[in-house]
LUMKE-353164 format. One record per residue (C-alpha): residue in three letters; residue number from 1; x, y, z. Coordinates in pm, 1 decimal, padded with zeros to 6 digits. Layout:
BEGIN
+--------+-----+----------+----------+----------+
: residu : num :        u :        v :        w :
+--------+-----+----------+----------+----------+
:    ALA : NUM :        X :        Y :        Z :
...
+--------+-----+----------+----------+----------+
//
This chain:
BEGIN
+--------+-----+----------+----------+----------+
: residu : num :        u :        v :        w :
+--------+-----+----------+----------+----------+
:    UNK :   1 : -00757.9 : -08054.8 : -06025.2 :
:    UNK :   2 : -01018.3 : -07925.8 : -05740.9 :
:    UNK :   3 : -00707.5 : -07811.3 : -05541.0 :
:    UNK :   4 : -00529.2 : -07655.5 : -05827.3 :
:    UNK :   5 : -00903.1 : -07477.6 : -05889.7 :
:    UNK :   6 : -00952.4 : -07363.6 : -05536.2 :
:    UNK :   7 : -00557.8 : -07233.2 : -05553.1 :
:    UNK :   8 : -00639.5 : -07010.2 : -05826.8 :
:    UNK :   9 : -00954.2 : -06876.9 : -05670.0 :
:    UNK :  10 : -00782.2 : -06796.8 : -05381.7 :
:    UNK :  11 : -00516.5 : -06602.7 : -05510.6 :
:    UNK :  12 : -00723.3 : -06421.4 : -05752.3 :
:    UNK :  13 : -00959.8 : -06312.0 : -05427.0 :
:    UNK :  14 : -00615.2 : -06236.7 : -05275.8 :
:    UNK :  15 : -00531.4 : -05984.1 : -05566.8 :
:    UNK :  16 : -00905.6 : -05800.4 : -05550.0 :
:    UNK :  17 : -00872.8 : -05772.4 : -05200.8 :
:    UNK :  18 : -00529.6 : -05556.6 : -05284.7 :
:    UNK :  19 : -00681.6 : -05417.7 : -05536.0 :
:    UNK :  20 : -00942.8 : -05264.1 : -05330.9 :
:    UNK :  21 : -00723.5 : -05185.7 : -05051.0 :
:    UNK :  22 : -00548.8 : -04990.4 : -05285.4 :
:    UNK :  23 : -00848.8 : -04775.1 : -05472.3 :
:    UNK :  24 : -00941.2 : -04705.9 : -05116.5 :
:    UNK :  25 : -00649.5 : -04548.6 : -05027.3 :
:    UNK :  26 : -00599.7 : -04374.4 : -05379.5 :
:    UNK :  27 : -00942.3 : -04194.9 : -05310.0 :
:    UNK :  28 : -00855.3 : -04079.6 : -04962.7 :
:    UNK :  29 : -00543.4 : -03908.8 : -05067.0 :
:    UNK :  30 : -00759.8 : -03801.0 : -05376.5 :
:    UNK :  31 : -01001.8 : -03675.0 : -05080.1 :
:    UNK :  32 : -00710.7 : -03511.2 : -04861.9 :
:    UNK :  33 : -00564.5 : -03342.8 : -05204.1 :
:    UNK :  34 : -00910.5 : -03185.4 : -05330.0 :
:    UNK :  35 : -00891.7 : -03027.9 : -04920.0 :
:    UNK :  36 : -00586.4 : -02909.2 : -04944.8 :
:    UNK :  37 : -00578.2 : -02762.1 : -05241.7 :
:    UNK :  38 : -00838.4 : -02386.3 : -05165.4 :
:    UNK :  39 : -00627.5 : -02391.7 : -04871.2 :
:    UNK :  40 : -00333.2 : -02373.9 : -05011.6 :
:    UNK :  41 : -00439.0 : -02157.4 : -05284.5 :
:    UNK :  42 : -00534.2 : -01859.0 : -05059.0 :
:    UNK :  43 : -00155.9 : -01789.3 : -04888.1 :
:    UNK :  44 : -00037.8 : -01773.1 : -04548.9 :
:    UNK :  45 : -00329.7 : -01688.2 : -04307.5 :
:    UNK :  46 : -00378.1 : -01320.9 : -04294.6 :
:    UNK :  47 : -00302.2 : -01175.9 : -03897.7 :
:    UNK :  48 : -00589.7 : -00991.4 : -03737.9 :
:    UNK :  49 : -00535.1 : -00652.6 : -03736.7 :
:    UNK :  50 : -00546.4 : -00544.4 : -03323.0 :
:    UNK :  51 : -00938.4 : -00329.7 : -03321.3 :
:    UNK :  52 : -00912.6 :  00048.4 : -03384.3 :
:    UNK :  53 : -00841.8 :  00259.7 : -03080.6 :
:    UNK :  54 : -01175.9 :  00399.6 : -03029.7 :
:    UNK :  55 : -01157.4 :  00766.1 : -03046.2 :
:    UNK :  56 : -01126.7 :  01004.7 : -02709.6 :
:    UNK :  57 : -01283.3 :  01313.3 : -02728.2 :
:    UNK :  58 : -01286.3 :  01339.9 : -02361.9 :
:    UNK :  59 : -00879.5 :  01293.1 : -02386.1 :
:    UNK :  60 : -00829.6 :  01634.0 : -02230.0 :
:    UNK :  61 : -01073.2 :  01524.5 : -01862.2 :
:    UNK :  62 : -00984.0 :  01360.7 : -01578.3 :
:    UNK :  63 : -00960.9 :  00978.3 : -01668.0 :
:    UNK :  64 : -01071.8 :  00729.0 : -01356.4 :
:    UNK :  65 : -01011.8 :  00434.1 : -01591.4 :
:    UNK :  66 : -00760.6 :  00286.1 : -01800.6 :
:    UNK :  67 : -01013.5 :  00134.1 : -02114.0 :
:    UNK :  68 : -00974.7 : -00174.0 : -01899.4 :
:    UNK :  69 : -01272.6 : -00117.5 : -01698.5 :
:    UNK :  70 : -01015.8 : -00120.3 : -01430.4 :
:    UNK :  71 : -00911.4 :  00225.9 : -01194.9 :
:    UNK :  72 : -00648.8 :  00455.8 : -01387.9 :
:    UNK :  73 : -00400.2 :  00462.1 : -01035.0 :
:    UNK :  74 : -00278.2 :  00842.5 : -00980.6 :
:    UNK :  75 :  00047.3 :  00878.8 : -01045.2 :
:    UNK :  76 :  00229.5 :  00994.9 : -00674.5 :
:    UNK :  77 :  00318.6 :  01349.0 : -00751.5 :
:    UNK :  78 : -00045.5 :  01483.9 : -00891.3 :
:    UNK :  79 : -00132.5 :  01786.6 : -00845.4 :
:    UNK :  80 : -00393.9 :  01951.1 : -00605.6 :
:    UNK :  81 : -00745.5 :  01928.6 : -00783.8 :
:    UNK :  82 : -00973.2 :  02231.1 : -00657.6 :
:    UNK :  83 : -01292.3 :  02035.1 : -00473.6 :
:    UNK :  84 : -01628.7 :  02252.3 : -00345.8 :
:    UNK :  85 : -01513.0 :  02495.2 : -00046.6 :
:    UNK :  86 : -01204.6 :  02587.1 : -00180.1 :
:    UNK :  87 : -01118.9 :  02958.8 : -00241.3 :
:    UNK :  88 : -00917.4 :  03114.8 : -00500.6 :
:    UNK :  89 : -00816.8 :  03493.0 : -00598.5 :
:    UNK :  90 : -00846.5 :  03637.4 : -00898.0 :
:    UNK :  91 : -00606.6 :  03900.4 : -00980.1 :
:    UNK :  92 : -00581.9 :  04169.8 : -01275.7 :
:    UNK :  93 : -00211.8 :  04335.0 : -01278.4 :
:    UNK :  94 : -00386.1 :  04649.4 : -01450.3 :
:    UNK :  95 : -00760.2 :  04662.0 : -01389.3 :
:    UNK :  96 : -00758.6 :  04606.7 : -01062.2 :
:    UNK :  97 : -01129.3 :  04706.1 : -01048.6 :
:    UNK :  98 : -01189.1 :  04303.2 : -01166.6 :
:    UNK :  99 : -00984.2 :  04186.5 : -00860.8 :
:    UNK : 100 : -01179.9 :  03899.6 : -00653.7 :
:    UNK : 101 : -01193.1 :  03646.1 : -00408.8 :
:    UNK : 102 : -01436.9 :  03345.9 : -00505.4 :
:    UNK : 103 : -01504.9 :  02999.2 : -00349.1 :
:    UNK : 104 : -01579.9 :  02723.0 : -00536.6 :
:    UNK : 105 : -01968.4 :  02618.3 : -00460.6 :
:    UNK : 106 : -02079.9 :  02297.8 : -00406.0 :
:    UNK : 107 : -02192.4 :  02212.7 : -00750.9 :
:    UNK : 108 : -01878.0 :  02296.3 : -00864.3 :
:    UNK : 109 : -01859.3 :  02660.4 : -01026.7 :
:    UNK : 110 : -01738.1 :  02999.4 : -00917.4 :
:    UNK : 111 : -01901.7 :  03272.0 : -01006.6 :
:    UNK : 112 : -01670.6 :  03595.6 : -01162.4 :
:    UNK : 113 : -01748.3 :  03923.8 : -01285.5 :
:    UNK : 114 : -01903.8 :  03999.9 : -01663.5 :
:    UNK : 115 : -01805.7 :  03643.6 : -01730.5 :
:    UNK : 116 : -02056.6 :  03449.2 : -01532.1 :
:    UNK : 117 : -02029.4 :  03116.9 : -01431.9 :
:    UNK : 118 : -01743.9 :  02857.5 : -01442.7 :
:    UNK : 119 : -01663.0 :  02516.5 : -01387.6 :
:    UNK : 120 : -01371.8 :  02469.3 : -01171.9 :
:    UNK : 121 : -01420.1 :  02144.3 : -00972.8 :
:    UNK : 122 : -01170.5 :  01849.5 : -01026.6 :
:    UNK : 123 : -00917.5 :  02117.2 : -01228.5 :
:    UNK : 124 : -00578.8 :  02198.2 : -01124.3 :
:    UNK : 125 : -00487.2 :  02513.7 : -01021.4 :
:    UNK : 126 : -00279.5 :  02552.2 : -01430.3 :
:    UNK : 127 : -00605.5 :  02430.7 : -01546.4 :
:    UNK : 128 : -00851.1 :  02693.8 : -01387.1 :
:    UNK : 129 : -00562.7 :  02992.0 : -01465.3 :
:    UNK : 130 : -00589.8 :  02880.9 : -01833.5 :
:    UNK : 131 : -00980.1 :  02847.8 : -01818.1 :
:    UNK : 132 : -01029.1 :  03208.3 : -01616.4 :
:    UNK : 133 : -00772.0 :  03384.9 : -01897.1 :
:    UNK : 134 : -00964.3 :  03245.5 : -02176.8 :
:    UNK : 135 : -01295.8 :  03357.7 : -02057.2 :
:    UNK : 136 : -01159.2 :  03744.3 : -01971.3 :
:    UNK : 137 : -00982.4 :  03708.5 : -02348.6 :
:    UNK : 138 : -01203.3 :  03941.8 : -02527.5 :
:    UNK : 139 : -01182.0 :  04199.1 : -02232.7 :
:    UNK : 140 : -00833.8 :  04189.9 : -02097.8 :
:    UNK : 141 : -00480.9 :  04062.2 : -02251.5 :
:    UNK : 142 : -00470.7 :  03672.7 : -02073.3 :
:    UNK : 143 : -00139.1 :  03739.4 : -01942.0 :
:    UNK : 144 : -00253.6 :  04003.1 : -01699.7 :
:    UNK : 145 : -00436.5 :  03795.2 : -01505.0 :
:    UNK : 146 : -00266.4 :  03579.9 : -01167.2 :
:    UNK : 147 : -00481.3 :  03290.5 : -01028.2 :
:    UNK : 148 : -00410.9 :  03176.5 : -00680.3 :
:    UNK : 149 : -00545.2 :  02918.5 : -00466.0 :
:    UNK : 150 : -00587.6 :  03101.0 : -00129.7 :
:    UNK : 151 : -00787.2 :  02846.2 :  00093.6 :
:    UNK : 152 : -00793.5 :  02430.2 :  00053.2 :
:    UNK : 153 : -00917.0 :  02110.3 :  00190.2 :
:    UNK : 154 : -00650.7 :  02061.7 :  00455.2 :
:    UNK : 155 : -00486.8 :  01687.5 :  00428.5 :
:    UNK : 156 : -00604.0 :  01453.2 :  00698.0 :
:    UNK : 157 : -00718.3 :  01105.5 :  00718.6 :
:    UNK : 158 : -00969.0 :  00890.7 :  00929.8 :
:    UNK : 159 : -00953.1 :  00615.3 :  01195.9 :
:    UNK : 160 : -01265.3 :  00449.2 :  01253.8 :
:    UNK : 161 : -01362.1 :  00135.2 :  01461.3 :
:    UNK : 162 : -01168.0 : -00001.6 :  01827.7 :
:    UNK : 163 : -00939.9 :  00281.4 :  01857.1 :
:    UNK : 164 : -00936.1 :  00532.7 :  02186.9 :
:    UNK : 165 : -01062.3 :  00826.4 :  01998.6 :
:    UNK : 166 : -01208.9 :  00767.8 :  01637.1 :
:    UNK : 167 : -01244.4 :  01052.0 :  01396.1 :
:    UNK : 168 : -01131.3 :  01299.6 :  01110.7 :
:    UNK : 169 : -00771.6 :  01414.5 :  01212.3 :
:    UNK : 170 : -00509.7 :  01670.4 :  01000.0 :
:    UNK : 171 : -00238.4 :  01518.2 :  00815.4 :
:    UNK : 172 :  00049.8 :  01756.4 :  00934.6 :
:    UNK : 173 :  00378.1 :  01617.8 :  00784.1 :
:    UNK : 174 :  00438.5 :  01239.8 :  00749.9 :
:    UNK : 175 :  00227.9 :  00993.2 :  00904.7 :
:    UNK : 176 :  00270.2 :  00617.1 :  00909.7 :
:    UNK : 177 : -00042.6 :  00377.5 :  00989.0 :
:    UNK : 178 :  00083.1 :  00311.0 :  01343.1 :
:    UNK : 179 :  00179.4 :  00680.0 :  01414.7 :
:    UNK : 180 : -00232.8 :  00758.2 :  01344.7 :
:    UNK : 181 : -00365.3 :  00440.3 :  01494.5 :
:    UNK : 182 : -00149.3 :  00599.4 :  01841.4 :
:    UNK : 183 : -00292.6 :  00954.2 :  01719.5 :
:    UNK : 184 : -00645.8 :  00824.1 :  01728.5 :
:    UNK : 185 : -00569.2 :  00682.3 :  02118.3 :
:    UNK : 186 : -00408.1 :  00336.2 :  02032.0 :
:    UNK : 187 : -00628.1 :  00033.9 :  02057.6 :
:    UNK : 188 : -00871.3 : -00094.1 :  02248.5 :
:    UNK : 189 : -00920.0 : -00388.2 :  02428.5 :
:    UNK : 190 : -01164.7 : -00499.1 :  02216.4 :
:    UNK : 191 : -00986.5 : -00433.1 :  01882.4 :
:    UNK : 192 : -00814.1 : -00725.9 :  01625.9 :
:    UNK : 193 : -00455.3 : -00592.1 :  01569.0 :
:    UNK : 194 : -00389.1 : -00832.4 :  01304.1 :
:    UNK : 195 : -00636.2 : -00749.7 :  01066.4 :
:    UNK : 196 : -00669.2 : -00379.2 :  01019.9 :
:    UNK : 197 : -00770.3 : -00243.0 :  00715.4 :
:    UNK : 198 : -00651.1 :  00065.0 :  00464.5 :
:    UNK : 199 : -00883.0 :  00193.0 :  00227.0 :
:    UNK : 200 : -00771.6 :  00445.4 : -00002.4 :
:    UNK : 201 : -00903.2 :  00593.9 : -00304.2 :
:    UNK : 202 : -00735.3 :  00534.9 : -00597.9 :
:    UNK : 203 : -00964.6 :  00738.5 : -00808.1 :
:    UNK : 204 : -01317.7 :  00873.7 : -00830.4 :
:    UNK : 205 : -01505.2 :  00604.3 : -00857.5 :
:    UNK : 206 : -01205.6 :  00273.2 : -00697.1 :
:    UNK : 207 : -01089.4 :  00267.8 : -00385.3 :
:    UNK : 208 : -00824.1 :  00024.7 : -00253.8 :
:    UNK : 209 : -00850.6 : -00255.0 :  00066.5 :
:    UNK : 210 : -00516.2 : -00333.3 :  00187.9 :
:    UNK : 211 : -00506.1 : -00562.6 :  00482.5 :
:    UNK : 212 : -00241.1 : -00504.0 :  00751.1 :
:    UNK : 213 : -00125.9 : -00722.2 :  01023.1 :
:    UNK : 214 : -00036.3 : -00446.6 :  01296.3 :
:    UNK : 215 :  00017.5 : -00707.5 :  01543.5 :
:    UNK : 216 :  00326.6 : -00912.5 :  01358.9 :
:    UNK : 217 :  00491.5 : -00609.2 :  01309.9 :
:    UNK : 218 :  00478.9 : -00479.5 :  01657.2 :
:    UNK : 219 :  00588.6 : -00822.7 :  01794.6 :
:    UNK : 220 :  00889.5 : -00839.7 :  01561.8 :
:    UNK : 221 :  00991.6 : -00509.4 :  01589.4 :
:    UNK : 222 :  00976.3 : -00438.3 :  01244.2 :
:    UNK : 223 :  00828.8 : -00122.8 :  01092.7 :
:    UNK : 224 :  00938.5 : -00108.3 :  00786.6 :
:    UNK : 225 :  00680.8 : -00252.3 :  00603.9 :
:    UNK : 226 :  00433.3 :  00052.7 :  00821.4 :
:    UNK : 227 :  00283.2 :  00224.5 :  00502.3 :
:    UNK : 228 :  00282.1 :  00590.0 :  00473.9 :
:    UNK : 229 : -00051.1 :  00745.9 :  00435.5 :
:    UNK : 230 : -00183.7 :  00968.8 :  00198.2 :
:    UNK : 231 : -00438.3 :  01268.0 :  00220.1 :
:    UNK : 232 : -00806.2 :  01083.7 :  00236.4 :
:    UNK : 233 : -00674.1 :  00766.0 :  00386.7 :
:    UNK : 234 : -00878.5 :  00588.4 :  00638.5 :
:    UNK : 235 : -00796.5 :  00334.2 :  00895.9 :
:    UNK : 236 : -01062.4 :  00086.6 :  01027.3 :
:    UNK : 237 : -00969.6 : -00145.0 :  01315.2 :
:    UNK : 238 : -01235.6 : -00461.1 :  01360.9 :
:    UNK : 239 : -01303.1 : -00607.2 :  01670.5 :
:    UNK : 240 : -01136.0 : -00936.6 :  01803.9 :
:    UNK : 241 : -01341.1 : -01229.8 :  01841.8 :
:    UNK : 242 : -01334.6 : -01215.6 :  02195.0 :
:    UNK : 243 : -01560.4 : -00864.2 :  02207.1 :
:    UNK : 244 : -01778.8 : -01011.0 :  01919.0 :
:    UNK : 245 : -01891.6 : -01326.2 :  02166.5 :
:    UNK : 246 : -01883.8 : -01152.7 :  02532.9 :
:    UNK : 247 : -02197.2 : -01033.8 :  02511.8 :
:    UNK : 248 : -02339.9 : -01396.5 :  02494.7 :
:    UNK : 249 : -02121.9 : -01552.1 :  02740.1 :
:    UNK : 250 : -02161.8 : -01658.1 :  03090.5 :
:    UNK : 251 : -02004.5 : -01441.5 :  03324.0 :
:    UNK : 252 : -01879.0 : -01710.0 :  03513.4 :
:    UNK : 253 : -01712.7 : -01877.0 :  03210.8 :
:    UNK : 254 : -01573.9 : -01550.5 :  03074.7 :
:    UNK : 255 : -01253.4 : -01613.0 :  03261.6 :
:    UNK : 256 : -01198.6 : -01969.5 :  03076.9 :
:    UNK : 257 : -01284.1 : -01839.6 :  02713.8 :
:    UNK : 258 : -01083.9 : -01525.4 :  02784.4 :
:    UNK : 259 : -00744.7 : -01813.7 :  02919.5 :
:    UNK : 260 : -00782.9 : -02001.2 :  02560.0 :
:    UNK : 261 : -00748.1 : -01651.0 :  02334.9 :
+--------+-----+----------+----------+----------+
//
């Protein structure tokens, strides 16, 4: 009877247990359903729409960056922007009597007849005949007037550091990095062929470090990866370790350091 008792208990704990088991999983998929549901209800998930352009009203200047906060590179074929120094004629086909010669001041203008002052720095040549024909509009018909760029910055580029003769040089025709570094008097004793640096200006306000291993390339033979420079370009050649210590070594032991480099 006890056993028969206990038998029933045991089976009818058995059944809440399942029980319970059960109404705890009905509510969690109750839980997970109630979730779901809003979810569901509001439809694929929209895309974000990309942010607005924001709007240029400089579109017309002279960029220097790309909305990246990174340099805007200049394309290879640019033309010649006029920079302070540079001298231009201004020529009227039928009133000759406005005919001049002006040269661009360092602030940037030139200064013309009846019309004053304009700004002409960083423009292209197209740029300052379009800008000179507008201002002369209301005096002259625009297409009288011929704008031509009579005296510029000549192209050249700069060596600098353990070269012969260091300096300002002019570019005339193509030069290679190893044609100016023999321009400049070839190397020193003193100077680190393997790590000689090209900067070049990339735009106003960026300018590009390109490291160059002169030495490899003389050794192998090999010029073709000798870059051509550009108008603006300079070279600096470092000094090899060996000049960088001399000073503070022992005459005596000069011999032995100079054996192990």
């Amino acid at each position: 009877m006890k056993l028969a008792m206990f038998g029933c208990l045991a089976s009818q704990l058995q059944r809440t247990k399942l029980t319970a088991y059960r109404a705890a999983w009905f509510t969690l998929l109750l839980v997970l359903q109630l979730v779901s549901t809003p979810l569901q209800a509001q439809g694929p998930t929209a895309q974000a729409k990309p942010p607005a352009a924001p709007s240029n009203s400089n579109a017309g200047l002279h960029s220097t960056t790309n909305g990246n906060g990174r340099p805007a590179l200049r394309s290879r074929d640019e033309r010649y922007r006029l920079r302070p120094t540079d001298v231009i004629t201004v020529s009227f086909m039928l009133t000759d009597m406005f005919n001049q010669t002006v040269s661009v001041q360092p602030d940037g203008f030139i200064s013309l007849r009846v019309v004053g002052d304009l700004r002409v720095a960083n423009l292209t040549l197209p740029e300052v005949t379009k800008l000179i024909r507008t201002a002369y509009a209301s005096i002259v018909s625009p297409q009288e007037i011929v704008v031509e760029l009579k005296d510029f910055e000549k192209p050249y580029f700069i060596v600098n550091g353990e070269v012969g003769s260091p300096g300002r040089f002019d570019m005339r025709g193509d030069t290679t990095v190893t044609q100016a570094i023999a321009i400049a008097g070839g190397f020193r004793d003193s100077a680190k062929h393997s790590q000689v640096l090209l900067f070049r200006r990339v735009s106003e306000e960026w300018t590009e470090a390109k490291k160059l291993d002169i030495k490899r390339m003389l050794q192998a033979g090999n010029l073709a990866e000798d870059p051509h420079l550009r108008s603006g370009d300079m070279l600096f050649v470092p000094k090899n370790m060996i000049s960088k210590i001399k000073p503070f070594i022992p005459t005596s032991s000069l011999g032995l350091y100079t054996r192990s480099f």
